[in-house]
C-alpha positions in Angstrom: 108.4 -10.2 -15.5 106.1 -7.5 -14.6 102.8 -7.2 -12.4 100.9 -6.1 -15.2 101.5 -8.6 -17.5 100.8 -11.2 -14.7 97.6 -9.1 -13.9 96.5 -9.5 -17.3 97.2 -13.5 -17.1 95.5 -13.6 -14.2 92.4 -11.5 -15.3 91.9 -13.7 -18.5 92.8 -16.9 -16.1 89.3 -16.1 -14.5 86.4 -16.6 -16.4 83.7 -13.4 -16.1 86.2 -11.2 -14.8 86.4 -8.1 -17.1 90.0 -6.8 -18.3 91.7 -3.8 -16.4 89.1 -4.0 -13.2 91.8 -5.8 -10.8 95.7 -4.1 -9.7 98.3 -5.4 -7.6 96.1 -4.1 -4.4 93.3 -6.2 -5.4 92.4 -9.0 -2.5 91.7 -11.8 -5.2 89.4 -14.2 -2.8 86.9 -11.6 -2.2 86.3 -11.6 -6.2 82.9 -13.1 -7.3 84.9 -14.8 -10.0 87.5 -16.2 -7.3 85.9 -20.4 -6.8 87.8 -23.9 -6.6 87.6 -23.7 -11.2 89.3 -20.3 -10.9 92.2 -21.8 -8.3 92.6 -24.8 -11.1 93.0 -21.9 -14.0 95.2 -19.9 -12.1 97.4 -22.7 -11.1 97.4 -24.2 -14.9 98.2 -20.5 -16.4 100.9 -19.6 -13.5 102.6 -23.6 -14.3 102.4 -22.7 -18.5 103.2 -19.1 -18.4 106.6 -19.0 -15.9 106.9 -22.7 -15.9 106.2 -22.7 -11.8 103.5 -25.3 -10.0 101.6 -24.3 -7.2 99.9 -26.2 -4.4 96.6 -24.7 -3.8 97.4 -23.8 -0.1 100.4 -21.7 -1.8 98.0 -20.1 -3.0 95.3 -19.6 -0.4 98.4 -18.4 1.5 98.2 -15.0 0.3 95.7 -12.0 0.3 96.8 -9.9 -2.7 97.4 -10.2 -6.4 100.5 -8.4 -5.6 101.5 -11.0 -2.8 101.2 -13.5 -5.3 103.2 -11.8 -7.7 106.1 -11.5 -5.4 105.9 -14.7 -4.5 106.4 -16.2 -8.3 109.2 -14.0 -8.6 111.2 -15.3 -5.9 110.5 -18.7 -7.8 112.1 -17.5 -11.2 
């Protein structure tokens, strides 16, 4: 898997948010977009996409799209 291809399932995952404005770098909870639907969607595309469930306090563990990323691929 590659971070862009998770970027673009997590930019499409959050509803608003236009494509190519986010990178690895990006601190996701400090996007406008980033509320308790958008931890649901990004939970529910992570779980379909790379067949991995996360708790939301996995998630809220982490600062960066990139961090995240990492994380899932220590999972695969």
């Amino acid at each position: 898997m590659e971070i862009k291809n998770f970027i673009d399932h997590f930019e499409y995952a959050l509803d608003g948010l236009e494509s190519g404005t986010i990178d690895g770098s990006t601190n996701f909870k400090d996007l406008k977009e980033w509320d308790s639907l958008a931890i649901l969607t990004v939970t529910d595309t992570i779980d379909i996409e790379y067949g991995i469930l996360l708790r939301k306090s996995e998630i809220e563990a982490f600062e960066t799209i990139e961090q995240l990323f990492n994380f899932i691929q220590s999972k695969l």
